[in-house]
C-alpha positions as CSV (number, residue, x, y, z in Angstrom):
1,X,95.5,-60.1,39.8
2,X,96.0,-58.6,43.1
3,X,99.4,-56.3,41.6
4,X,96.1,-55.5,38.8
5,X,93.5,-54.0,41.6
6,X,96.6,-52.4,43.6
7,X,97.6,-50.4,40.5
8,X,93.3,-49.7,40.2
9,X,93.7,-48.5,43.4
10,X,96.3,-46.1,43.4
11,X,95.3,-44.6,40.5
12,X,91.4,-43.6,41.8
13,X,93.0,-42.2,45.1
14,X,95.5,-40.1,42.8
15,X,92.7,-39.1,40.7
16,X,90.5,-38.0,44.3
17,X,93.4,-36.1,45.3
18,X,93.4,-33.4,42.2
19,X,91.6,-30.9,41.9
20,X,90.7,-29.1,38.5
21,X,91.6,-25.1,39.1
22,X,90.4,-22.7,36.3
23,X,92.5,-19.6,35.7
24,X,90.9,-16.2,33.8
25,X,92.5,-12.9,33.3
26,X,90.5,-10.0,32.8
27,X,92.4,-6.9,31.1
28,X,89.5,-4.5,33.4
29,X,86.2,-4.6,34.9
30,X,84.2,-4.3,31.9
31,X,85.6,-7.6,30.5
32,X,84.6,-9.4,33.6
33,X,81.4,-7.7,33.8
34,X,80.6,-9.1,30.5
35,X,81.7,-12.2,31.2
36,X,79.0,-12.6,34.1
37,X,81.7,-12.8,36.7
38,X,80.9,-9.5,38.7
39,X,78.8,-10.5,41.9
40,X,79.6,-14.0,42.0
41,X,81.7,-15.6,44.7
42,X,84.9,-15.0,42.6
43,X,84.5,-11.6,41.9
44,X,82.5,-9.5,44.6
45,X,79.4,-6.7,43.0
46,X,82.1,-4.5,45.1
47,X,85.1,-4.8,43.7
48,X,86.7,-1.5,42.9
49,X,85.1,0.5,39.6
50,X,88.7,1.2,38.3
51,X,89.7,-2.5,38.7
52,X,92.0,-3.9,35.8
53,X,94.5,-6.6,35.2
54,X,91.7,-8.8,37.2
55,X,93.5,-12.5,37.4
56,X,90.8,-15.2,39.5
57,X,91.4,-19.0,40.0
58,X,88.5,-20.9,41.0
59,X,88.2,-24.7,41.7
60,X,85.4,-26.2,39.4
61,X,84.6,-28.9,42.5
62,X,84.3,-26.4,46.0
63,X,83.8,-23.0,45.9
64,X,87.5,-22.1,47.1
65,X,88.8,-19.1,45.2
66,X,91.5,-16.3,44.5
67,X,91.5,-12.9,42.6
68,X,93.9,-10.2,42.4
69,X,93.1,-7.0,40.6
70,X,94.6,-3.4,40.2
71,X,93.0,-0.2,41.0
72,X,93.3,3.5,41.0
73,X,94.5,4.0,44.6
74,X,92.9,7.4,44.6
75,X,89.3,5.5,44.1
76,X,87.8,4.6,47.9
77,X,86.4,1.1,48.1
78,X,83.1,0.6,49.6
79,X,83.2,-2.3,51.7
80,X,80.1,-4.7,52.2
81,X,78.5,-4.2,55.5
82,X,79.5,-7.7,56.3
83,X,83.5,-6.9,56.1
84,X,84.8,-6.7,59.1
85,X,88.7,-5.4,59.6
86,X,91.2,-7.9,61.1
87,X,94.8,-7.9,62.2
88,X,97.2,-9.0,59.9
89,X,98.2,-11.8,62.2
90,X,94.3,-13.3,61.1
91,X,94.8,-13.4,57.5
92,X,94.4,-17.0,56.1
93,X,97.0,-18.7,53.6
94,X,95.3,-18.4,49.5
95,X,93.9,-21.5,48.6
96,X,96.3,-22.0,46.0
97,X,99.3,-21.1,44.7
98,X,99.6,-18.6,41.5
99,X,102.2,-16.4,40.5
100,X,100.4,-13.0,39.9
101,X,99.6,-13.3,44.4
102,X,101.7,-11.6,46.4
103,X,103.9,-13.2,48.2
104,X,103.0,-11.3,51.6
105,X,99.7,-12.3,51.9
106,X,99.6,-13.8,54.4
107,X,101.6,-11.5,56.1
108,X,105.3,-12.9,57.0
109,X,106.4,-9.1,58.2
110,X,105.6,-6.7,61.3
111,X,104.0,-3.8,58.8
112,X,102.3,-4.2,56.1
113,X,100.9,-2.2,53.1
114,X,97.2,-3.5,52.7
115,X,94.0,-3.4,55.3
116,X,92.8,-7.4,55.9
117,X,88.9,-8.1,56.4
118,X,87.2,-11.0,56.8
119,X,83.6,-10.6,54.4
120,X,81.4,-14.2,55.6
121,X,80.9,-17.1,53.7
122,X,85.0,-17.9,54.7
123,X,85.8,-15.1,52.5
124,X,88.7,-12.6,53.0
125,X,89.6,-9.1,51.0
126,X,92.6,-7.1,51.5
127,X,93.5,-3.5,49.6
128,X,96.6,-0.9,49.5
129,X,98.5,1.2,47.3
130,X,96.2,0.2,44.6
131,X,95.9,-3.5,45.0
132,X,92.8,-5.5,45.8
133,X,92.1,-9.3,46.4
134,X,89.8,-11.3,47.6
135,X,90.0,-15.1,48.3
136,X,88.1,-17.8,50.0
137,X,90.5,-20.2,51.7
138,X,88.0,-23.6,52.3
139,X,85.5,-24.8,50.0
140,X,82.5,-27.3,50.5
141,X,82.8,-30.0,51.9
């Protein structure tokens, strides 16, 4: 009986310990627009209008959260108000780990090609050479 509730055990901490992650791909903005993801936590109302190749992951129990997206580098991004710039050395790890991130966020070099902002609510953006993400780190507790 006891090797029985043991076993019961082990299995409900497992299950407490995973966490379901939902991954979406967006060819452009439009798709995502129309799927009612613009100017939601995953994908900010100010993400930039030539956007494409849009790939989020979101957990379905906190709000933590990735996204990576291409843009025409000659477009200018207009930050929130609420962004604020920080150094490289402040950028937080993703929350999770996907292959289309890049693997120099967070930054592991001296120089780096994108500008880092923090944006409230524990989210953080960074953009260069026509690359753009956004992530939020920590979910709810």
């Amino acid at each position: 009986m006891r090797i029985i509730h043991a076993s019961l055990l082990v299995c409900i901490l497992a299950l407490l310990g995973c966490e379901e992650i939902v991954d979406v791909h967006y060819a452009n903005l439009d798709e995502a627009r129309k799927a009612g993801m613009i100017g939601s936590e995953r994908i900010p109302a100010w993400i930039p209008e030539s956007a494409h190749t849009i790939s989020a992951a979101h957990s379905v129990a906190n709000d933590r959260s990735m996204l990576a997206a291409e843009y025409d580098a000659s477009e200018s991004i207009e930050w929130e108000p609420h962004c604020s710039q920080i150094s490289p050395a402040d950028v937080p790890e993703p929350p999770f780990s996907r292959p289309w991130w890049p693997g120099d966020i967070p930054v592991r070099f001296a120089t780096h090609r994108h500008a880092f902002f923090e944006c409230g609510n524990g989210s953080f953006a960074a953009w260069g050479q026509g690359e753009f993400y956004f992530w939020k780190p920590r979910g709810k507790a």
